[in-house]
C-alpha positions in Angstrom: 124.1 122.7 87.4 123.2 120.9 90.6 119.8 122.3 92.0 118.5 122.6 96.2 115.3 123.0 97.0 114.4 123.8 100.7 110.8 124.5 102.0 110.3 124.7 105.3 106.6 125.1 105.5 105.3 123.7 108.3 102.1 122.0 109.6 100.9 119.9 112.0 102.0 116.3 112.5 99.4 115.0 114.0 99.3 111.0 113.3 101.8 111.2 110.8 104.7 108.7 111.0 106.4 105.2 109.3 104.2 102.4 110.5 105.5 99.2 112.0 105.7 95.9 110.6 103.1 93.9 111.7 102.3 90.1 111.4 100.3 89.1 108.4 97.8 87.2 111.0 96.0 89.0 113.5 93.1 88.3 115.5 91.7 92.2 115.6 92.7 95.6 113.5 96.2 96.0 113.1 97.4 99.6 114.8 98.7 102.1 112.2 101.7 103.8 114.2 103.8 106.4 114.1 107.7 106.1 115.0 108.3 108.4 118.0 111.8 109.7 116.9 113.6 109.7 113.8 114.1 112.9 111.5 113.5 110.5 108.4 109.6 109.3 109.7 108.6 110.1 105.9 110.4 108.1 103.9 112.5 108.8 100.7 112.1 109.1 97.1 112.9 109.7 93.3 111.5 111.2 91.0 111.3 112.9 87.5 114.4 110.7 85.9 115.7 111.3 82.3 119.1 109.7 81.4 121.7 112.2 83.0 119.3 113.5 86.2 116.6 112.5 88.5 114.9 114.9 91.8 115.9 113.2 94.6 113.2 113.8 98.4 112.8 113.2 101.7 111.1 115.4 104.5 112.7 116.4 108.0 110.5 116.4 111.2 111.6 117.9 114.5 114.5 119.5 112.3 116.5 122.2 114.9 119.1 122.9 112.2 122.8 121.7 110.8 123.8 120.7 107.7 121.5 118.7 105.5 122.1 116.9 102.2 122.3 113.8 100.0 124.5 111.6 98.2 124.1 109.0 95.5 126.4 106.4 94.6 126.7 103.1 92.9 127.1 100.4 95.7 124.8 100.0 98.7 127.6 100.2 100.8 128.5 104.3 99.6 131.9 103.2 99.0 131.4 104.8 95.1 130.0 108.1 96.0 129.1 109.7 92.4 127.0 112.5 93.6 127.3 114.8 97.1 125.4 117.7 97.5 124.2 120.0 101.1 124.2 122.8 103.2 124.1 124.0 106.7 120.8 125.6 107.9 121.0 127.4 111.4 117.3 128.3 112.8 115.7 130.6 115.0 113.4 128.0 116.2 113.4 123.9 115.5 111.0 123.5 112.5 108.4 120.4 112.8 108.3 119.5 109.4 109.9 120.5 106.0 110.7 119.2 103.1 114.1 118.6 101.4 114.7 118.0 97.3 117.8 117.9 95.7 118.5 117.5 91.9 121.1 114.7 91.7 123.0 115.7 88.2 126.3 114.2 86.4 124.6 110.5 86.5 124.9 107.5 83.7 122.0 106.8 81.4 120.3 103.7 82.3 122.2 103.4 85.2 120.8 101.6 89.1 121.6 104.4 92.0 121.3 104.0 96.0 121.2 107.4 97.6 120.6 108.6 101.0 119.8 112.1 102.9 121.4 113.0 106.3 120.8 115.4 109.0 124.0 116.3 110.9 124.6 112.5 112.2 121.9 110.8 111.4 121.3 109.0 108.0 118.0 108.2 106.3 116.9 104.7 105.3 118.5 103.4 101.6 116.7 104.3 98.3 117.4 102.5 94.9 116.8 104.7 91.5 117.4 104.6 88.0 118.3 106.9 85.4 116.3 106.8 82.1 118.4 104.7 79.5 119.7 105.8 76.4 120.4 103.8 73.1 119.2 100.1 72.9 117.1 98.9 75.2 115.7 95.0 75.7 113.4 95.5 78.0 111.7 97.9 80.8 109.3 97.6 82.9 106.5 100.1 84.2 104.1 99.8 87.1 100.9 101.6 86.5 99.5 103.1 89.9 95.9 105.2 91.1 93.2 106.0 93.8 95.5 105.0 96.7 92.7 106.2 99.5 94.4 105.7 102.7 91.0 105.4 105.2 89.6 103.1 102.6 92.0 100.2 103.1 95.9 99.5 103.4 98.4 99.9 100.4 98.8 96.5 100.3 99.2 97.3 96.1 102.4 99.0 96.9 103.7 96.5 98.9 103.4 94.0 96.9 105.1 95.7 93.5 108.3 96.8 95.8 108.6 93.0 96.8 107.8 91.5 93.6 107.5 94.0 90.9 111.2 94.5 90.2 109.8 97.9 88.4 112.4 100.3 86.8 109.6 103.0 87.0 107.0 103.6 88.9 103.9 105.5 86.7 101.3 107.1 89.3 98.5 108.3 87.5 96.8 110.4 90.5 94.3 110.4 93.1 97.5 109.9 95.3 95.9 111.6 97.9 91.9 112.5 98.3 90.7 115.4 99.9 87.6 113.9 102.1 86.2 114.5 105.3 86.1 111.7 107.9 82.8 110.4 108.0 82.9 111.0 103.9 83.6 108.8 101.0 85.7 105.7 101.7 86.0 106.4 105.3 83.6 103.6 106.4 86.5 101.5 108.0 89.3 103.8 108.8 88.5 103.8 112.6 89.0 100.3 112.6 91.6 100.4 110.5 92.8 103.6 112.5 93.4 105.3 109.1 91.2 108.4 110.0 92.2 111.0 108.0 94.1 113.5 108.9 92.9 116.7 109.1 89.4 114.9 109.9 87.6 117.7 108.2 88.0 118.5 104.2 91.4 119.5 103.3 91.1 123.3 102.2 94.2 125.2 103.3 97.8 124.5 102.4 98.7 123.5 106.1 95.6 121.3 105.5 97.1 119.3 101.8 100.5 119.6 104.0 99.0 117.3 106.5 97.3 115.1 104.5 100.4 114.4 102.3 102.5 114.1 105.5 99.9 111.2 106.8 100.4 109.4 103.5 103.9 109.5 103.0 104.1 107.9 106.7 102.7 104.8 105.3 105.3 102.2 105.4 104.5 100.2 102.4 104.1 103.9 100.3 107.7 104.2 101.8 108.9 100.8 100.4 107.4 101.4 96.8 108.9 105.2 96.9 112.1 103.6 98.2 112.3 101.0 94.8 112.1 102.7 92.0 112.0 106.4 90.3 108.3 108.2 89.8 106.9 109.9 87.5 103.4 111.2 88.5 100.9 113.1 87.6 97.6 114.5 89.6 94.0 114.1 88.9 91.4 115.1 90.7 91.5 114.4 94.3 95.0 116.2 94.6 93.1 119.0 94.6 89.2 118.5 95.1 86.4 116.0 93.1 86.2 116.7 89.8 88.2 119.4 89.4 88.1 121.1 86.3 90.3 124.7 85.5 87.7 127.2 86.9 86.7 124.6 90.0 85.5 121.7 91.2 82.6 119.8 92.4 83.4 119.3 95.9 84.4 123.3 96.1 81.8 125.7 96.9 82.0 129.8 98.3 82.1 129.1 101.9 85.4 127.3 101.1 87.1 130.6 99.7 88.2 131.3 95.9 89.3 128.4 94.2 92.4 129.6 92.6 93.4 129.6 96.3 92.4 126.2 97.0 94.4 125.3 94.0 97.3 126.9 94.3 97.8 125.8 97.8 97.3 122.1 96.8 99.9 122.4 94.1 102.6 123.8 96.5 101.8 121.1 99.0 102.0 118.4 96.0 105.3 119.5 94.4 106.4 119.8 98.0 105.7 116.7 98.8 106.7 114.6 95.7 109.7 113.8 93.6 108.8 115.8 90.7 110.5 118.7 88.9 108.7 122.0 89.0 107.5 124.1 86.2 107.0 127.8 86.2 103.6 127.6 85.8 102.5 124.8 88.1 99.6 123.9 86.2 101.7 122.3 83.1 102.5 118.6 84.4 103.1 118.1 80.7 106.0 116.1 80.1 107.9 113.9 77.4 110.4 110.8 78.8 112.6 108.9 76.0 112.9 105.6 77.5 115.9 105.0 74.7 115.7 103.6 71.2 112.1 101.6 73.1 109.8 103.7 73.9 108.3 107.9 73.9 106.3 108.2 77.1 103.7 111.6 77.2 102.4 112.5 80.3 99.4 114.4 80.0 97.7 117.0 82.7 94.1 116.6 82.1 92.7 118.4 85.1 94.0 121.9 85.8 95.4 123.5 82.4 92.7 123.4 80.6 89.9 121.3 80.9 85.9 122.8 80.5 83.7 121.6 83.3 81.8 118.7 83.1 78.2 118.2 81.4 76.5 118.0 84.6 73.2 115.5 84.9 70.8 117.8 85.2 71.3 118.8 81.4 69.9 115.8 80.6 66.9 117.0 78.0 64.0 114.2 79.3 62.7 112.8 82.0 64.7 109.8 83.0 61.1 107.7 82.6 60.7 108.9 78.9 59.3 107.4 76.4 62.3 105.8 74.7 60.6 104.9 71.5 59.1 108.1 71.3 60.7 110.2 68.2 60.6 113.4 70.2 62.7 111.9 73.0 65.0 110.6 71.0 65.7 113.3 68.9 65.9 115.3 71.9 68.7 113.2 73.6 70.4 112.7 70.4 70.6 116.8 70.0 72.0 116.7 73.8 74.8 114.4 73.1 76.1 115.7 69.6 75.5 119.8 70.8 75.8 119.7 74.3 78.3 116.7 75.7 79.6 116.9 71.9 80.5 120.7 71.6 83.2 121.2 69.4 84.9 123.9 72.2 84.7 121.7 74.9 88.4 120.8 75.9 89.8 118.7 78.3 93.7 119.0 77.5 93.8 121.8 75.4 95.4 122.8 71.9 98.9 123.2 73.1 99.4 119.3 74.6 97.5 118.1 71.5 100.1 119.5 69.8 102.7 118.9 71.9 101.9 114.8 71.7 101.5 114.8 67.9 105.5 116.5 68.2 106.7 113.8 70.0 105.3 110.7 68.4 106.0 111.7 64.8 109.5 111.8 66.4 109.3 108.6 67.9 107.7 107.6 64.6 110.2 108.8 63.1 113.2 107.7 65.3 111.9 103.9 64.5 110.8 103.4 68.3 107.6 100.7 68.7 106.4 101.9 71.2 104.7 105.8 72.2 102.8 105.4 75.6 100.0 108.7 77.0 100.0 108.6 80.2 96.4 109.6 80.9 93.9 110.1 84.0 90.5 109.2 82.8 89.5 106.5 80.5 89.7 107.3 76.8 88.1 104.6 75.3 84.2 105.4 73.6 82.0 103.4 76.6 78.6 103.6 77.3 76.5 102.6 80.3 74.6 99.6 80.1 70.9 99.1 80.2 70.5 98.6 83.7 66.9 98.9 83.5 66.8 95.4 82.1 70.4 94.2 82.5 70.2 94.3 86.6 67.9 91.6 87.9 64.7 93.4 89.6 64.8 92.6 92.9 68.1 94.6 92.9 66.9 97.2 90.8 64.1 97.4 93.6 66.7 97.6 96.9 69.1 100.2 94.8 65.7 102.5 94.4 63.7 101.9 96.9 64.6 104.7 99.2 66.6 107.0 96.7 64.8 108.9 94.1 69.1 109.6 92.3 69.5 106.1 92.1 66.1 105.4 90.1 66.9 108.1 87.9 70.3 106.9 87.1 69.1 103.7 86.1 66.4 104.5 84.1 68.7 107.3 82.0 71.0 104.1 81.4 68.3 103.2 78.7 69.3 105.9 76.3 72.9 104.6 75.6 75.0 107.9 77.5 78.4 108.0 78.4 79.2 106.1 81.3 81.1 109.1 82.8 81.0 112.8 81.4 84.3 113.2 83.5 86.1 111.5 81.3 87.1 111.2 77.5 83.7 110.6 76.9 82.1 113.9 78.2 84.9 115.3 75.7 84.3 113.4 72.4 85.3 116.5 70.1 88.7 116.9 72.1 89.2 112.9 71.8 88.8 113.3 67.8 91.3 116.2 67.8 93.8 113.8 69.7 93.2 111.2 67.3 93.4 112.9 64.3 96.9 114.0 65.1 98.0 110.6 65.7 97.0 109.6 62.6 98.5 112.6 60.7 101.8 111.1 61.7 100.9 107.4 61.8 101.7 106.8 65.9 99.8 104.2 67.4 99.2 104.5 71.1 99.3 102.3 74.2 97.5 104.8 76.6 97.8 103.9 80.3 94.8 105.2 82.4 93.5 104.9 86.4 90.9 106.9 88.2 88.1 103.9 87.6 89.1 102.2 90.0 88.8 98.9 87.9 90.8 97.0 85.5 90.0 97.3 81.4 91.5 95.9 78.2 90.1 98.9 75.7 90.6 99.3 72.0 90.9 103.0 71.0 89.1 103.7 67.6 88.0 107.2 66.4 84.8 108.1 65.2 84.9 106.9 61.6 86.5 103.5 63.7 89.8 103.6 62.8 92.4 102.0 65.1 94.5 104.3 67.2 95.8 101.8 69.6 95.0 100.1 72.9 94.4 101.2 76.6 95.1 99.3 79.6 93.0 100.9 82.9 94.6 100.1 85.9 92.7 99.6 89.1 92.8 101.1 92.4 95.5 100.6 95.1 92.1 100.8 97.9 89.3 103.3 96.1 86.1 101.3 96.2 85.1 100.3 92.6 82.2 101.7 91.0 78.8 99.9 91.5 80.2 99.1 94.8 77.1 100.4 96.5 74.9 98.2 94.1 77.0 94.7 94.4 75.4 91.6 94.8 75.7 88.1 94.8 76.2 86.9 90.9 75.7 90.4 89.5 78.9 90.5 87.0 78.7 94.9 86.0 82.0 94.3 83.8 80.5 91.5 82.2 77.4 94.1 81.5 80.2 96.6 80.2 82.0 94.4 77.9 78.1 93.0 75.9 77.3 96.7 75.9 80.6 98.3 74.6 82.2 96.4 71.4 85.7 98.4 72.2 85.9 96.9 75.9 87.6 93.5 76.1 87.9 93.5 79.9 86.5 94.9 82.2 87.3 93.5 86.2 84.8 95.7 89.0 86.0 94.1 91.8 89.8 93.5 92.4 92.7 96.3 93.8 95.8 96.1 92.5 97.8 97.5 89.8 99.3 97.1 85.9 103.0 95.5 85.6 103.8 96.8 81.8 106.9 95.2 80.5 107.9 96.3 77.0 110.4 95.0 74.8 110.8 95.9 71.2 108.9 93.0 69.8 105.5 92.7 72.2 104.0 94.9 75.3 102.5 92.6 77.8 100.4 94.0 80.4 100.0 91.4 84.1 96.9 92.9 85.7 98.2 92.1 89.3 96.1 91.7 92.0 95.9 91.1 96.0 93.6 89.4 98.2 92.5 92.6 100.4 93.0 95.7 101.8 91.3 95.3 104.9 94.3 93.5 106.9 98.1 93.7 106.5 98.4 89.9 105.3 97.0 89.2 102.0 97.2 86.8 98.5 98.7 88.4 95.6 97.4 87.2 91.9 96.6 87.8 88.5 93.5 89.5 87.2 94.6 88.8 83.5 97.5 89.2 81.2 97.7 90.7 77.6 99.9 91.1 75.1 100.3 93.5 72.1 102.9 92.3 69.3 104.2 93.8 66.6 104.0 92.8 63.3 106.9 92.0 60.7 105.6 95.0 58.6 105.5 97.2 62.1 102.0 97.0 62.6 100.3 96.4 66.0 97.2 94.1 65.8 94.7 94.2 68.3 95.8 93.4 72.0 95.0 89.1 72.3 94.3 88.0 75.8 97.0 85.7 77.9 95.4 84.7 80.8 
């Protein structure tokens, strides 16, 4: 049965609104403005496809009432209507803003769909979807999206895979929206960018994530990506707050009220505000997606379900100027990362999605399919930091420390080979074995797709005792700064220093935006690592970062992924 969803929560505009094309050459900042009419200022989208559905969205500003709906046919022209649905609202008062999502139902597998919305008289621009396919399938292709920071730059990334991706899904995995202050991270060059954020203080409030969505959504190349293809998206942190975790977060403290409020009120404003079906429990982004006889795609939740809060720095058992040939220190930080950071309670996704993705790949296993993908937040891979103390050259170890007592402390712990980040799989290990040890139980490789580093990496996966459970490709940012930013310098290469320190990492690219094109077909997976030119002005050079290619094996093995370009 056909499904309508109205909210009509409102909030405040402010500098919300579809941008204007501008020239690709400029001589100062190109102007990010809003439309000054038009119900339809937000765009359109799709979302959530399997082979027979797919939510259909769009918000309606300066809405005064009338009848509202959508339809979805198979020409551009709506001459083959295949799908009508609406209603007639009448209201008290005109409501500024509100969101509108419609389950479209009684659709074709595998099937291309335009669809509209209208208000009374007045239509919304033209999306294009798909439905998931069913039976064989050749090929399909998957672009791999995170971090899209709108003060921090323009989404050039997403303008440049509507264009030229020809994607039949769109895979965002989070840190669509962040949470900051102006004046806060990334916000360096949103005045002249004029991409301030808006609220300009720390999102807290529902009316506050309401906004902040609302000021995405009015960018025009988000539109254009939205507008091409079907999402599927999950959150990470930002969505919410830094480093969120299921009791809190990082950037949440008292004065900001309880933080089951904080994020409970995020998650209404994100499944408001995006294509995505909703679960009872609002928490369990969990999902499984058939992509036909090709592919099983699990998208994990990694954030708000279940994960334990981080290992926090100041755990760390020595001084960060110990003695590292001393046996006492390095017992000590030895019993730190097997008992502490290595905890066999610690969780990140929980028992119940463990099990859930060991379900769905011995099915795919055993349905014959090559390929099970894990859509995943954080990197997965095992990768340590490395020894900056001797790898950075010491004039710029100097300038990084000379005036903060956290950065010489951070560089001199890098001696004692720790986890690059306890926020991800690594601050996790005992959960990562769990994982692993039901994939191997039913013999499912992996191809895990990650963000949130804002970087580009070629990773094997290998458990403890190093056996193979498959590859990961990490996708850079869409505009996030990369990490180290703060420390670059002139022939300083950190993902060189992260590939000699880490024999799993085959790539690793610190400096480029852009995103992952997957394309799969039953014999190979070959991942283009595209890239553009900046973020800083409207015109820019798209490229390649890299290409790789995993292929499968007469006997059905997958070797290890082999480098293209």
């Amino acid at each position: 049965m056909s499904k309508i969803k109205l909210t009509r929560r409102t909030a405040l505009i402010g500098a919300a609104g579809a941008g204007l094309a501008v020239s690709a050459c400029s001589s100062g900042p190109e102007r990010f403005e809003p439309r000054a009419e038009g119900h339809f200022r937000h765009g359109v989208a799709s979302g959530d496809p399997d082979t027979n559905s797919i939510m259909l969205w769009t918000a309606l500003s300066d809405d005064a009432g009338g009848w509202r709906g959508v339809e979805v046919a198979r020409d551009e022209a709506f001459e083959d209507v295949v799908f009508r649905q609406g209603e007639e609202i009448n209201y008290i008062q005109p409501q500024a803003l509100g969101t509108l999502k419609i389950l479209a139902t009684g659709l074709e597998p595998g099937e291309r769909y335009f669809y509209r919305f209208r208000l009374n008289e007045t239509y919304s621009p033209v999306g294009i979807t798909r439905t998931l396919p069913e039976g064989t399938v050749e090929q399909f292709r998957i672009g791999v999206f995170s971090c899209s920071n709108f003060p921090a730059g323009h989404f050039n990334v997403y303008r440049e895979a509507a264009e030229n991706g020809e994607l039949d899904l769109v895979l965002h995995l989070g840190d669509y929206i962040y949470e900051y202050a102006m004046g806060e991270y990334a916000t360096g060059d949103a005045e002249a960018l004029n991409r301030v954020p808006d609220p300009v203080h720390e999102i807290v409030s529902h009316a506050d994530y309401v906004a902040r969505h609302a000021q995405y959504k009015s960018d025009p190349d988000l539109q254009a990506l939205h507008a091409a293809a079907p999402w599927i998206m999950s959150w990470d942190d930002h969505e919410t707050a830094n480093n969120s975790w299921a009791g809190g977060a990082q950037n949440h403290n008292g004065g900001e009220g309880s933080w089951q409020d904080r994020r409970d009120a995020a998650l209404r404003a994100w499944y408001d505000w995006t294509p995505s079906r909703e679960p009872e429990d609002l928490r369990n982004r969990y999902g499984v997606y058939e992509i036909g006889n090709l592919a099983t795609l699990c998208l994990i939740e990694s954030r708000l379900s279940a994960r334990d809060q981080e290992i926090l720095n100041d755990t760390f058992p020595v001084a960060s100027d110990a003695d590292i040939e001393d046996p006492e220190v390095i017992a000590a930080v030895d019993a730190w990362k097997r008992d502490v950071v290595g905890a066999e309670g610690r969780e990140l996704i929980g028992a119940a999605q463990i099990a859930g993705i060991r379900e769905a790949c011995a099915a795919s296993v055993a349905a014959g399919k090559p390929w099970r993908i894990l859509a995943n937040q954080v990197i997965m891979s095992r990768v340590n930091f490395p020894n900056f103390a001797e790898e950075m050259p010491g004039w710029l170890r100097w300038w990084a420390t000379r005036d903060s007592e956290f950065a010489r402390n951070f560089i001199m712990r890098t001696r004692f080979e720790i986890p690059f980040n306890l926020d991800m799989w690594d601050g996790y290990p005992a959960e990562r074995e769990r994982l692993f040890a039901a994939l191997r139980e039913v013999d499912a490789d992996v191809i895990t797709l990650t963000g949130d580093v804002h970087s580009f990496w070629a990773n094997e996966l290998t458990d403890a005792q190093g056996n193979r459970i498959g590859t990961e490709f990490v996708g850079s940012s869409v505009t996030s700064p990369a990490p180290f930013s703060s420390f670059a310098a002139p022939g300083v290469d950190y993902g060189q220093m992260m590939r000699d320190a880490n024999p799993d990492v085959a790539h690793c690219n610190m400096v480029d935006h852009g995103y992952i094109r997957l394309t799969l077909t039953p014999g190979e997976a070959q991942a283009d690592y595209v890239t553009v030119s900046t973020i800083l002005q409207r015109g820019y050079r798209a490229g390649l970062d890299s290409q790789w290619r995993i292929g499968r094996t007469a006997n059905g093995s997958v070797p290890r992924v082999e480098r293209l370009g």
